[in-house]
C-alpha positions in Angstrom: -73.9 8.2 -84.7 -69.9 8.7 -84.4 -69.5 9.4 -87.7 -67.8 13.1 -86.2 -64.7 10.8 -85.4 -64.0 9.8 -88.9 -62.4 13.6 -90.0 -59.9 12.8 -86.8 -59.1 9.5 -88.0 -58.1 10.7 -91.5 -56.3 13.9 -90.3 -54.4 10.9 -88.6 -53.2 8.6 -91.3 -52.6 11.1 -94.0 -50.6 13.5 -90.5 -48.8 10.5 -88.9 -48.6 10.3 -85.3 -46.8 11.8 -82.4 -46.8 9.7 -78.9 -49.5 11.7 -77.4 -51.6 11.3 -80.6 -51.0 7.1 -79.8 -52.3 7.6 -77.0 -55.2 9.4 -78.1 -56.3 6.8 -81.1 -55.4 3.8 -78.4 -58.5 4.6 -77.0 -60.4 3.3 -80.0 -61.6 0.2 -81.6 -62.9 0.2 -85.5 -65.4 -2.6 -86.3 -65.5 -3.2 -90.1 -67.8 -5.5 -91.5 -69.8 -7.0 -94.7 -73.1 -9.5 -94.1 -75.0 -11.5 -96.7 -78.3 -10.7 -96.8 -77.8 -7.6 -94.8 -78.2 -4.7 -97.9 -79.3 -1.0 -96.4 -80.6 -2.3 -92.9 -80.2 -1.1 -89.5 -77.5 -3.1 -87.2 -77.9 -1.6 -83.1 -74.6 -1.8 -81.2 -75.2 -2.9 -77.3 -72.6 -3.1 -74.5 -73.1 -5.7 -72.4 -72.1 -4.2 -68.7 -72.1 -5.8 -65.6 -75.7 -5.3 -64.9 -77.6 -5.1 -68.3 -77.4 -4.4 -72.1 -77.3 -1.0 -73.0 -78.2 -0.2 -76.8 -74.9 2.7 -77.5 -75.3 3.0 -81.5 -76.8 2.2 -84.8 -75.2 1.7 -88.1 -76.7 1.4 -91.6 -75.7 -1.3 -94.0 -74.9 0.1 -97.4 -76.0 -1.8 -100.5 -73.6 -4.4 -100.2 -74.2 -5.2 -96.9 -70.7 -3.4 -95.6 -70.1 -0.9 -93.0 -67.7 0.9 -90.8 -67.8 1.8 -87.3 -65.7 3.3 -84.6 -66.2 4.5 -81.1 -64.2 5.4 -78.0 -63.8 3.4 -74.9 -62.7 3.6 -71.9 -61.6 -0.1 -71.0 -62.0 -3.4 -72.5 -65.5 -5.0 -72.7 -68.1 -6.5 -74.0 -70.5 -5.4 -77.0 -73.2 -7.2 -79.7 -73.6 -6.0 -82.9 -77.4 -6.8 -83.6 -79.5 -7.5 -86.5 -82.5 -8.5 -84.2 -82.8 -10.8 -81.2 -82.3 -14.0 -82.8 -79.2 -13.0 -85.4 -76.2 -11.2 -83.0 -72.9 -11.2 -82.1 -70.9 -11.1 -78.8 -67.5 -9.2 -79.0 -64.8 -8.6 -76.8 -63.0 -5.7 -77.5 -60.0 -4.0 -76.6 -59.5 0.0 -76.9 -57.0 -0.1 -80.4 -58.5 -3.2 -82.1 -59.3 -3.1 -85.6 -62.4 -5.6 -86.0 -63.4 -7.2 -89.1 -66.5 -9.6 -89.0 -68.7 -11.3 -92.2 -70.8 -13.8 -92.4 -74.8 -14.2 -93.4 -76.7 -12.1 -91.5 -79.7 -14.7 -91.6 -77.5 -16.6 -89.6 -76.0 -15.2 -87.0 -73.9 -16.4 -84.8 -74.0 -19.9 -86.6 -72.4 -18.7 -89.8 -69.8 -15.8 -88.8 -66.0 -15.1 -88.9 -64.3 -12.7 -87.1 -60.1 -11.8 -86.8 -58.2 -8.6 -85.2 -59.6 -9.5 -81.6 -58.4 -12.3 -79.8 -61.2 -12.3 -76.9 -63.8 -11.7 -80.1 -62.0 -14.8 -81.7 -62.0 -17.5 -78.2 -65.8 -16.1 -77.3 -66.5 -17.4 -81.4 -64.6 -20.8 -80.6 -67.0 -21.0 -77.3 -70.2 -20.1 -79.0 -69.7 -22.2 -81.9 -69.0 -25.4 -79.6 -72.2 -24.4 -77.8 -74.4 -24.1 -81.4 -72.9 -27.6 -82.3 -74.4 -29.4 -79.0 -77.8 -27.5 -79.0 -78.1 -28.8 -82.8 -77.6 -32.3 -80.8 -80.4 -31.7 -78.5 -82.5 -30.8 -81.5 -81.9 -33.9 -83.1 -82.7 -35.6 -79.7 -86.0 -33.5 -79.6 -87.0 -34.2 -83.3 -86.8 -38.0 -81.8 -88.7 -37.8 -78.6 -91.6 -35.8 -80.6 -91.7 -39.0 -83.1 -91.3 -41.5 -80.4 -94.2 -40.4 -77.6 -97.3 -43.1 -78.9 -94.4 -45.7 -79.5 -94.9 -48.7 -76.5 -91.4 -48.5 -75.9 -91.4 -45.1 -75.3 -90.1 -44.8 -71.9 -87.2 -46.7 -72.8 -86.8 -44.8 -75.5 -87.1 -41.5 -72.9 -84.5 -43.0 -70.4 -82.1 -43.3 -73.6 -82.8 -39.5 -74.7 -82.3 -38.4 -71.1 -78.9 -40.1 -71.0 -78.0 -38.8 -74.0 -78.6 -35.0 -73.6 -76.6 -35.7 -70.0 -73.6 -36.3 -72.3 -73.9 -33.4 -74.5 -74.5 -31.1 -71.0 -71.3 -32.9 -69.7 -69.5 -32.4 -73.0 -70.3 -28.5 -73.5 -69.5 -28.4 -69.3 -65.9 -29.8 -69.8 -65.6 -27.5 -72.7 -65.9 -24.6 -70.8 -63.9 -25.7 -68.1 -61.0 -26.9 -70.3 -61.5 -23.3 -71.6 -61.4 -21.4 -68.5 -57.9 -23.5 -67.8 -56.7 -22.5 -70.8 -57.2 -18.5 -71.8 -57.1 -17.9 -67.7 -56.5 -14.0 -69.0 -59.1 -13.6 -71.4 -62.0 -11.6 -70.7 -63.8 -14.0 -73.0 -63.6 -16.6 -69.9 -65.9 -14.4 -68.1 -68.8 -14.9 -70.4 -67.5 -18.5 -70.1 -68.0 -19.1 -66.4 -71.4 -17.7 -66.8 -73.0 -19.9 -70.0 -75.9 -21.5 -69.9 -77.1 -24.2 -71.3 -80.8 -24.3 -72.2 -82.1 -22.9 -68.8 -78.9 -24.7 -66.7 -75.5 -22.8 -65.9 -73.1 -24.8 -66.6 -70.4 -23.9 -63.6 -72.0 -23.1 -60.8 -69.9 -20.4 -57.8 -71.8 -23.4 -55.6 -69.8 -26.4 -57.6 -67.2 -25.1 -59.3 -65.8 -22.2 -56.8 -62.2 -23.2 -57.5 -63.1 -22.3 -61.9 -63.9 -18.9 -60.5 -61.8 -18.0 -57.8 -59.0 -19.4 -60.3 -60.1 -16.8 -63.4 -60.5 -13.8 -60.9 -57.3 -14.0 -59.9 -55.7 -14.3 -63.2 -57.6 -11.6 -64.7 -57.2 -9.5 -61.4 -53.4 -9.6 -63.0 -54.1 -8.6 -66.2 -57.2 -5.6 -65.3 -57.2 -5.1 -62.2 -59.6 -2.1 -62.6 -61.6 -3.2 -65.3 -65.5 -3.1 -64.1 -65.9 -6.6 -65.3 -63.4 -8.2 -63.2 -64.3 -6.2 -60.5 -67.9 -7.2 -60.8 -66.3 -10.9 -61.0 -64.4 -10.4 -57.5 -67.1 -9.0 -56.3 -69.2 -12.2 -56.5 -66.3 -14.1 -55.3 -65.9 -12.4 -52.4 -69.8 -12.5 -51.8 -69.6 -16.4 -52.6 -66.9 -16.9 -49.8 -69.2 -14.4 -47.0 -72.3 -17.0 -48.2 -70.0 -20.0 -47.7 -68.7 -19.0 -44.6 -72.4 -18.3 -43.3 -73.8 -21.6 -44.7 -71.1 -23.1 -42.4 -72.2 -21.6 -39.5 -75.6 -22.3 -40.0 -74.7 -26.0 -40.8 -73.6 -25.9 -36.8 -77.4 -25.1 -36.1 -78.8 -27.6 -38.3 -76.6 -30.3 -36.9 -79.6 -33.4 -35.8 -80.1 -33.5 -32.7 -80.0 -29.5 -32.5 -83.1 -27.2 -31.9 -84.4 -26.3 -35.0 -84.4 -22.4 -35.5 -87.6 -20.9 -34.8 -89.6 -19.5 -37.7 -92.6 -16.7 -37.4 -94.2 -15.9 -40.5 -97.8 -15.0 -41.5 -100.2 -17.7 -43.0 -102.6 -16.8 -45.7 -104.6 -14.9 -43.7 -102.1 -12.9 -42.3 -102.0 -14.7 -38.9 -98.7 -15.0 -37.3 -97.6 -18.5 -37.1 -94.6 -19.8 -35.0 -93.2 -23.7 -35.6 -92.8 -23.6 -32.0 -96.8 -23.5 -32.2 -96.8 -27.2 -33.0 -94.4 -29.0 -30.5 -95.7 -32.2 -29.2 -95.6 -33.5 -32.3 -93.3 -34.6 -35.3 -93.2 -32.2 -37.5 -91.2 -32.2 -41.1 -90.6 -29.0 -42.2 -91.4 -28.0 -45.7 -90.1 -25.6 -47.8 -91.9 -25.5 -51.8 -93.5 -23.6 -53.9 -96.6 -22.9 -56.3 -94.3 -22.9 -59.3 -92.2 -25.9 -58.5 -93.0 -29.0 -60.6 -91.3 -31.5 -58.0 -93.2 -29.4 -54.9 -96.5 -30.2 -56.3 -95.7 -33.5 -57.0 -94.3 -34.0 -53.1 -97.2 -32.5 -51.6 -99.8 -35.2 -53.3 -97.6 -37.9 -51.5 -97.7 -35.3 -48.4 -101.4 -34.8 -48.4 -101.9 -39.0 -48.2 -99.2 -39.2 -45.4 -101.1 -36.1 -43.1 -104.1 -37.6 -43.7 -103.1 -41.0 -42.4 -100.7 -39.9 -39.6 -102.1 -36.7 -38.1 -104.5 -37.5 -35.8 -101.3 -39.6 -34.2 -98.6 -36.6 -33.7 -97.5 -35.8 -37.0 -98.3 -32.2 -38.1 -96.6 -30.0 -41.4 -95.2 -26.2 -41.0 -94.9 -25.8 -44.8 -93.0 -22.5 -45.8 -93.7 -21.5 -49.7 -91.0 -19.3 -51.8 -93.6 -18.0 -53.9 -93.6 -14.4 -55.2 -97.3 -13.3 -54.9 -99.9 -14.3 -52.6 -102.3 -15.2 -55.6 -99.9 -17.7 -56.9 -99.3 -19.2 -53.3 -103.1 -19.8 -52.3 -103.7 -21.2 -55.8 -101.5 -23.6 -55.5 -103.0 -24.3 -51.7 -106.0 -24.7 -53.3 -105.4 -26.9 -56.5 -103.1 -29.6 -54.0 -106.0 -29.7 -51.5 -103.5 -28.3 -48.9 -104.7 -28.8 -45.0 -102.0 -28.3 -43.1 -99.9 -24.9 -41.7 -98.6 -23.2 -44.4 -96.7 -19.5 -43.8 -94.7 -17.0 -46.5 -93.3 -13.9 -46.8 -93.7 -14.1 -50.6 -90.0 -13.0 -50.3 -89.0 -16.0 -53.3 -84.9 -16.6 -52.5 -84.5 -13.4 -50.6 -86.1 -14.7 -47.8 -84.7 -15.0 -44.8 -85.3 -18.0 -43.9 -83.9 -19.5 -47.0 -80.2 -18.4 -45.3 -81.5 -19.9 -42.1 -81.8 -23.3 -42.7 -79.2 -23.1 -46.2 -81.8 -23.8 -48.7 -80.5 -24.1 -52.0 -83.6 -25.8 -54.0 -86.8 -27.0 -53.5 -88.6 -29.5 -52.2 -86.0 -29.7 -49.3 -87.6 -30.6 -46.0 -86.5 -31.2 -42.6 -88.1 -33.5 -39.4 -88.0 -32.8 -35.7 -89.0 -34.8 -32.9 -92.2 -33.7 -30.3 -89.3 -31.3 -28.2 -88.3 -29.2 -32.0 -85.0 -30.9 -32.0 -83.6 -32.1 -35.7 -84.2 -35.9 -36.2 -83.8 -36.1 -40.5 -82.8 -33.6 -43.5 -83.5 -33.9 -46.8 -86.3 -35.9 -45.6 -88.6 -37.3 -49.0 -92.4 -38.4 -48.6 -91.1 -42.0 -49.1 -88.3 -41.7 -46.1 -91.2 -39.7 -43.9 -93.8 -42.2 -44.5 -91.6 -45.4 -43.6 -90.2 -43.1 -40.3 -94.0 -42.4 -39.2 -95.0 -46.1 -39.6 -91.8 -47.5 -37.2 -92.8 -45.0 -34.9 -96.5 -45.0 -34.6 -96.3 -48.9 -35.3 -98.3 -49.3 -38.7 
């Protein structure tokens, strides 16, 4: 507890301050605060680093749900104040802020107000935009549940999926009107990086110019603050990927060999692609725990069946984690044909190699290993293995 600083503090007001003693006190932020619903209970203080959340402090509430608390920092950040995981608050504070936060406690962040921080005040405006369009997904939820035994029902579906598209796109251009506007505000930061449901919303990938933009502003502002550092540091890694993927796009041009790949099969058997020239191969990449992979391979395993005996082979590469989860899902799709991992998931290397960036993503070469088709789908590989073997 830092309830040792409070003697300081009062030997301050009731002293006055020299310079030095400015200086001193500058390097603190007081959070003061009264909750509904919140009388004698514990509330856990987290900073939110660049890496993880670190639980720094506790305070107990008194009986009227009030309390005090101050603390030294070193820079400005990022902390929670937590009644459990499902009722928090995100802050951004600034060493010299005075904090004052209310609201019910039952309800947090949904029902909350908070002045004397203007990052703590823009991350509020952000969060409360986001609470207002997940309450519009519920509400599209509540009619997908009621609507499933209806006959209409995929119409109905098509309509819900259209409609949560807008409210993604809606909370999307938020944030990006956002990040143009408060380009100095470490609040942007936990902008660029919000999800919604399981989906960021700005991707380094899409949206490069949203980042590279805010890291230059803030760079201006803190340039030795850990979280813009951490923020430069991804940009930077960003452009290295970039410039990589470009060079690899030069080797995956068609018409160009396709980069060999040796990697062990279930058995642990080394097995090259080159292993299976003389024939057209499409080159898989999946996994056990993809949705869309399993659903390919059932349109895969009719296509091998029909065309293999003609020149047509598989090299199927999974991004699974564990070997158990890979030969399952071998087993449950009735899988025949080569399949190799390093049960590496992303870090792979051949996921650099040949610029994956999601899954199902396969690739065909002709009998000699050269590139023919990318992005190939069951449907494009069928109809190019029926011109070519003539049925």
């Amino acid at each position: 507890m830092l309830q040792r600083f409070l003697p300081l503090l009062l030997f301050l007001l009731t002293h006055g301050c020299s310079p030095a003693d400015r200086a001193t006190q500058d390097t603190y932020f007081s959070l003061h605060g009264s909750f509904e619903n919140a009388s004698e209970i514990m509330l856990t203080i987290y900073e939110l680093t660049t890496s993880e959340l670190i639980p720094v402090d506790s305070i107990m509430t008194d009986n009227k749900g009030q309390f005090s608390y101050t603390a030294e920092i070193a820079e400005p950040g990022f902390f929670i104040i937590s009644a459990n995981q499902a009722n928090r608050l995100t802050l951004v504070v600034e060493p010299g802020e005075v904090i004052n936060v209310s609201g019910n406690v039952e309800r947090l962040p949904a029902e909350h107000s908070i002045d004397g921080s203007p990052g703590s005040v823009l991350l509020s405006s952000l969060n409360t935009r986001l609470l207002k369009n997940y309450q519009k997904v519920d509400s599209l939820a509540e009619i997908f549940q009621a609507s499933q035994h209806k006959d209409n029902f995929p119409e109905i579906k098509n309509g819900l999926d259209e409609a949560y598209a807008d409210i993604f796109s809606d909370q999307q251009e938020y944030v990006k009107n956002f990040i143009r506007e408060n380009p100095k505000s470490l609040a942007s930061i936990i902008a660029s990086y919000q999800f919604f449901g399981n989906q960021l919303l700005l991707s380094e990938q899409e949206h490069f110019e949203y980042f590279e933009s805010l890291a230059s502003s803030l760079s201006e502002v803190y340039p030795e603050n850990k979280h813009v550092i951490d923020l430069n540091r991804r940009i930077n890694r960003h452009k290295r990927e970039l410039h990589q993927r470009r060079q690899n796009e030069k080797n995956l041009a068609i018409g160009a060999a396709a980069p060999e790949i040796v990697l062990p099969d279930p058995d642990g058997n080394m097995v090259a692609l080159s292993s299976l020239r003389g024939s057209y191969v499409l080159i898989d990449f999946w996994a056990a725990w993809c949705a869309p992979c399993r659903e390919a391979n059932a349109r895969l395993r009719e296509i091998y069946s029909k065309y293999h005996d003609y020149g047509f082979d598989i090299y199927a590469i999974s991004l699974d984690r564990t070997r158990e989860q890979w030969i399952q899902g071998i087993r449950e799709d009735s899988i025949t044909w080569p399949q190799v991992s390093d049960l590496r998931f992303w870090s792979s290397p051949v996921v650099n190699l040949y610029n994956i960036s999601g899954i199902p993503y396969a690739l065909l070469i002709d009998p000699e290993g050269k590139i023919i088709k990318k992005g190939t789908t069951p449907d494009q590989l069928e109809q190019f293995l029926a011109d070519r073997f003539g049925f």
